[in-house]
LOSEKOL-375564 format. One record per residue (C-alpha): x, y, z; residue number from 1. Coordinates in Angstrom, 3 decimals, decimal comma, padded with zeros to 6 digits. Layout:
N
{x: X y: Y z: Z nr: NUM};
...
This chain:
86
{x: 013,207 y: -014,159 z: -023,173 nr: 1};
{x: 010,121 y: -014,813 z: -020,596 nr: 2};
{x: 008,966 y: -017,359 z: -023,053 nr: 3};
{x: 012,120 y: -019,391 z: -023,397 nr: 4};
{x: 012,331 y: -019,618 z: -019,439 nr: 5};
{x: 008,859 y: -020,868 z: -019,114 nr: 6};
{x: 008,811 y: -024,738 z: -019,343 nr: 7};
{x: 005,424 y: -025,317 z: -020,508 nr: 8};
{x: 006,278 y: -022,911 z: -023,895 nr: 9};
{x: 003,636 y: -020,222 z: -022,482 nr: 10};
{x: 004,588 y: -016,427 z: -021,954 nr: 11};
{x: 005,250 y: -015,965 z: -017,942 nr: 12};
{x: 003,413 y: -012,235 z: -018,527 nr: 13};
{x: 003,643 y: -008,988 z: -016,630 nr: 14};
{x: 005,294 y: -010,860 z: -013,270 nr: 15};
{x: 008,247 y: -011,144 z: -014,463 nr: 16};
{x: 008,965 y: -008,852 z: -017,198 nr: 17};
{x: 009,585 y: -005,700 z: -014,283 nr: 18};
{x: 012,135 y: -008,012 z: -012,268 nr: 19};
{x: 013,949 y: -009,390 z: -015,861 nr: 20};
{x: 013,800 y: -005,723 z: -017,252 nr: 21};
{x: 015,656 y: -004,693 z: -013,812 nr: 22};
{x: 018,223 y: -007,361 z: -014,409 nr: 23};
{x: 018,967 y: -006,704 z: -018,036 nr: 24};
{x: 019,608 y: -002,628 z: -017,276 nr: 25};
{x: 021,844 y: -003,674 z: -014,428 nr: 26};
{x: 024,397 y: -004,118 z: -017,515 nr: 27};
{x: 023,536 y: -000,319 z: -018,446 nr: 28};
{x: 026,807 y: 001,241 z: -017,490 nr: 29};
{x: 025,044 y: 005,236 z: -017,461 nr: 30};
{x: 020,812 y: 004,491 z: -016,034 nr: 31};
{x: 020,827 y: 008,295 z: -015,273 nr: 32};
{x: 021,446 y: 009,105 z: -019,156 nr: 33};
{x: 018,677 y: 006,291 z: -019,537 nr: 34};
{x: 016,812 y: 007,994 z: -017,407 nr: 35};
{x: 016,998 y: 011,618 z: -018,757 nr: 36};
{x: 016,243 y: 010,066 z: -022,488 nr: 37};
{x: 013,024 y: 008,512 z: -021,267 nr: 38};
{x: 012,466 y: 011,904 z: -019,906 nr: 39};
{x: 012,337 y: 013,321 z: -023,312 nr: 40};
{x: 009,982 y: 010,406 z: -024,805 nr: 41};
{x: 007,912 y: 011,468 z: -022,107 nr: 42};
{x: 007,649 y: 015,394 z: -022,886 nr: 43};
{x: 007,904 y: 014,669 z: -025,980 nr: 44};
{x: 005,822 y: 011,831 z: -027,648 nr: 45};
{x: 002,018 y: 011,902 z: -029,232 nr: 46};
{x: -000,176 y: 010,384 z: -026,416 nr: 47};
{x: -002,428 y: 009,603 z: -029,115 nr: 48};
{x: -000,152 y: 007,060 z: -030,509 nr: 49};
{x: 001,294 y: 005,478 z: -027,058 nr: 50};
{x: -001,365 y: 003,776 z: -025,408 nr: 51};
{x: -001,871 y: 000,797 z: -024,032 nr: 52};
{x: 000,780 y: -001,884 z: -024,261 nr: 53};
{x: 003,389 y: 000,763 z: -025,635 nr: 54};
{x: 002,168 y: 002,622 z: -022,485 nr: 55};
{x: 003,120 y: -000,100 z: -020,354 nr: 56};
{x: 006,466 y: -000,548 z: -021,357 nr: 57};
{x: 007,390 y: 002,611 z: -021,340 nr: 58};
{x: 005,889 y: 002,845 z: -017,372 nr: 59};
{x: 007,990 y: -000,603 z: -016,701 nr: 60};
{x: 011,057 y: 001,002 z: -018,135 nr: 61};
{x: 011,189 y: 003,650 z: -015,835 nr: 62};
{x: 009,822 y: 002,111 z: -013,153 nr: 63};
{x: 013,211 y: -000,145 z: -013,343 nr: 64};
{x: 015,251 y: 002,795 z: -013,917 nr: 65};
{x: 013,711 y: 004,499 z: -010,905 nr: 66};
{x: 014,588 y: 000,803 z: -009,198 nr: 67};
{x: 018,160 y: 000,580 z: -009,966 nr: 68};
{x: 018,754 y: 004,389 z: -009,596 nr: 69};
{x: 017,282 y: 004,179 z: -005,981 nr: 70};
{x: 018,973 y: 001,219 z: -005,440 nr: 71};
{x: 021,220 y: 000,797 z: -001,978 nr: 72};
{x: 023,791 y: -001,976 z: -000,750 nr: 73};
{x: 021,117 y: -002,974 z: 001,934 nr: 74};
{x: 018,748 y: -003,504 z: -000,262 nr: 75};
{x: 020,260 y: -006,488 z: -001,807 nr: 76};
{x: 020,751 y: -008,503 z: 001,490 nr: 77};
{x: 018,384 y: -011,130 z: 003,183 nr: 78};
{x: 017,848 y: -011,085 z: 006,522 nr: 79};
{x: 018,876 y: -014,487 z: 008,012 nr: 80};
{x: 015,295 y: -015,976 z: 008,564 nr: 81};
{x: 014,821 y: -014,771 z: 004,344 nr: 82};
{x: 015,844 y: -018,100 z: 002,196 nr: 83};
{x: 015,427 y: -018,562 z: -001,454 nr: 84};
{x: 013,991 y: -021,394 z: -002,600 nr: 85};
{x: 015,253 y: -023,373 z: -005,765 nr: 86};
């Protein structure tokens, strides 16, 4: 998905596979169940085998769970001297 938004056919990396990860588990209808199953992968899982990039993953998954869980009303307005730029 990062690739096919990047214009010049290169990978857009770590910045902005967090923010994309966030949007896709928006669509998750139950993040707390999400949450409790990484939970287990976490207790559970062989260290030995998840390093690294798998590591990584797993840390950006629930860092956007922990996002979205934590997640308030306010925190999705800008302030009126905040503009996105297109």
């Amino acid at each position: 998905m990062l690739s096919d938004t990047n214009k010049k056919n290169e990978a857009d990396g770590a910045d902005l596979f967090l923010p994309t990860q966030i949007l896709c588990l928006f669509g998750c209808k139950n993040v707390s169940s999400l949450k409790t199953q990484l939970n287990y992968i976490k207790a559970f899982r062989q260290e030995h085998l998840l390093k690294g990039e798998d590591e990584y993953y797993l840390t950006s998954l629930e860092s956007a769970i922990d996002f979205i869980r934590d997640l308030q009303k306010t925190d999705l307005t800008l302030n009126s001297h905040e503009q996105m730029i297109f």
